[in-house]
C-alpha positions, 0 to 999 in steps of 0.5 A: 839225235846227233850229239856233239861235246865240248872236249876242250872246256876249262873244267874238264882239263882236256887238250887233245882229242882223237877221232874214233872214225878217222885213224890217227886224225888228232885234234889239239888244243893249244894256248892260242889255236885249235890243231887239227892234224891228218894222219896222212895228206888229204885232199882239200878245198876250204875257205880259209883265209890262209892256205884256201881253195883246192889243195893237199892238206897236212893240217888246219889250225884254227887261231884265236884272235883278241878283238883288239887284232889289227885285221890289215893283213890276216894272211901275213899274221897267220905265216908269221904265227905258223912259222912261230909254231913250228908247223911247215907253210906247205899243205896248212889251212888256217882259219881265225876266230874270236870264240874262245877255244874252249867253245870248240865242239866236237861230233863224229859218225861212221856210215860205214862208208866213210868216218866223218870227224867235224869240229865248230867255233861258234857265236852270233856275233856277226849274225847275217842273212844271205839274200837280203841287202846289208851293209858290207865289210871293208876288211877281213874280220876274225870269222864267228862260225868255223867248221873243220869237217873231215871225211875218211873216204873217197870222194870226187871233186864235186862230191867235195863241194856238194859237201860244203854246200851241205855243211851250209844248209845244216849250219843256217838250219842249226842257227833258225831253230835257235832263233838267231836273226840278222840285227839289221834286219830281224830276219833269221840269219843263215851264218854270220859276215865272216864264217869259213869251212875247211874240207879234208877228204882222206881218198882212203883206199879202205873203203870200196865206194867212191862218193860222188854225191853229198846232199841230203838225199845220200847216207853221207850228206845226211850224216854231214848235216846232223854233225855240223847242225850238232857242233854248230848247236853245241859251239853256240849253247856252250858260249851261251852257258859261259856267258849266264854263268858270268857274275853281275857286273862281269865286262869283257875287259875282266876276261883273260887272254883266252876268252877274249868277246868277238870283235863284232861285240865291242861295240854292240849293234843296234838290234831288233827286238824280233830275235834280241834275247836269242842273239845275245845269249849266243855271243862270245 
C-alpha cells in the first residue's frame, strides 16, 4: 500500500521537503502558505482560485486562511499576498484553505515512466456529494480538500485532464472508505463544496514515453490514485489525530493563529446521525 507522511507537522520541526522523483521540485512550509516550487516552468491546468486553468507554471502556493477571511474577492487577496511574499504574479497558481499547514500530507511514486510528488490538505468540514440536489454557495470559500499533484514526464493535453479526473475518483474513494457523508443528506460525500486541484506536468525529455492516457487502467492513473487516496487519507487521519489530542474543554477560540477550524465549522451544521462520528473526527 501507498504511504503518505505529514512532513510539516509541529512535532517534527520540519519546513521544507524535496521530492525524490521530481529533481529539484521543493516543497516549503511557510508561517501562512504551503510553497511548492518547480524546478523548471511546467505545463498546468488547475482549478485554482488564482492563476487557474491551462497555464505555464513556475510555483503553487497554498494559503491559510482564518475562518473569520472576508471571502469577497479571494483573487485580489491572493495578488496582494504574492506580491507581499515576494513571488512574481506570472506563472503562480494559488489555492486557499482553512486546514492547518501542519495537516499537509505528502506521497510520492516512481513508475519509471514518470516521478509522481502529490501534496493534500484535507478536512470534512465542507463535506458534499456530487449528484444529488444541495444547497449552494453565494461566495467563494476557503477550499477543504487540496491537492497539488506533480508529474515529471510528458503527457498530452488530455492525458492532462484524464489526470485530474483520476485524482477525483481516488479522492471521493479515500473519503467512502472513511465513512464521511454529506450533512445534508447523509449520503457518503465524494469531496467537500469548495475542494480545488492543481496539475503541473514537467514535459521532461528524460523520459521516452509520451502519456497519452491517465485512468486506472494505465501504470500512470494507478499511481496517481494510490498517492492522492494516501495523502487525502493521511491529511484527514492527521486533523483527526489533533483534534482527539486537544484537552476537555478545548474551543477553536484558544488555538493560535496557525490552527485556525475551517470556516465551515464555526457554526456547526446539523448533521445525520448516519456518518456524524466519521465526520466530526475529520474537521480541522
Amino acid at each position: 500500500m501507498t504511504e503518505a507522511r505529514n512532513p510539516f507537522n509541529l512535532k517534527d520541526g520540519e519546513t521544507r521537503y524535496g521530492s525524490a522523483v521530481w529533481p529539484g521540485l521543493v516543497l516549503e512550509r511557510k508561517p501562512e502558505h504551503l510553497l511548492l516550487e518547480f524546478p523548471a516552468e511546467a505545463e498546468g491546468i488547475s482549478s485554482a482560485v488564482y492563476g487557474g486553468g491551462m497555464v505555464r507554471l513556475k510555483r503553487a502556493v497554498n494559503q491559510f486562511v482564518s475562518r473569520d477571511y472576508k471571502c469577497s474577492n479571494p483573487v485580489r487577496d491572493m495578488e496582494n499576498k504574492l506580491r507581499e511574499w515576494g513571488y512574481p504574479l506570472e506563472g503562480c497558481a494559488g489555492l486557499m484553505t482553512a486546514v492547518p499547514l501542519g495537516h499537509a500530507a505528502v506521497a510520492e511514486e516512481d513508475t519509471g515512466p514518470a516521478g509522481l510528488f502529490c501534496c493534500v490538505t484535507a478536512a470534512s468540514g465542507n463535506a458534499a456529494r456530487a449528484g444529488v440536489a444541495r444547497n449552494v454557495l453565494a461566495a467563494h470559500r476557503p477550499g477543504t480538500i487540496n491537492i497539488m499533484l506533480g508529474i515529471d514526464g510528458r503527457l498530452t493535453p488530455s492525458a492532462m485532464v484524464n489526470a485530474v479526473m483520476t485524482a477525483a475518483e481516488a479522492k471521493a474513494a479515500a473519503l467512502a472508505d472513511l465513512g464521511i457523508t454529506d450533512p445534508e443528506n447523509g449520503l457518503i460525500a465524494t469531496g467537500t463544496t469548495t475542494d480545488a486541484v492543481v496539475l503541473a506536468v514537467s514535459g521532461s525529455g528524460r523520459y521516452g514515453a509520451e502519456h497519452v492516457y491517465a485512468g486506472t487502467a494505465t501504470d500512470l492513473g494507478g499511481a496517481i490514485g494510490r498517492l492522492v487516496y494516501a495523502a487525502v487519507t493521511a491529511s484527514l487521519g492527521s486533523v483527526a489525530a489533533a483534534q482527539t489530542e486537544k484537552p476537555s474543554g478545548w474551543s477553536s477560540a484558544q488555538e493560535p493563529v496557525d490552527s485556525q477550524s475551517d470556516p465551515a465549522l464555526a457554526v456547526p451544521p446539523l448533521r445525520s446521525r448516519q456518518g456524524r462520528a466519521a465526520n466530526e473526527r475529520f474537521e480541522s
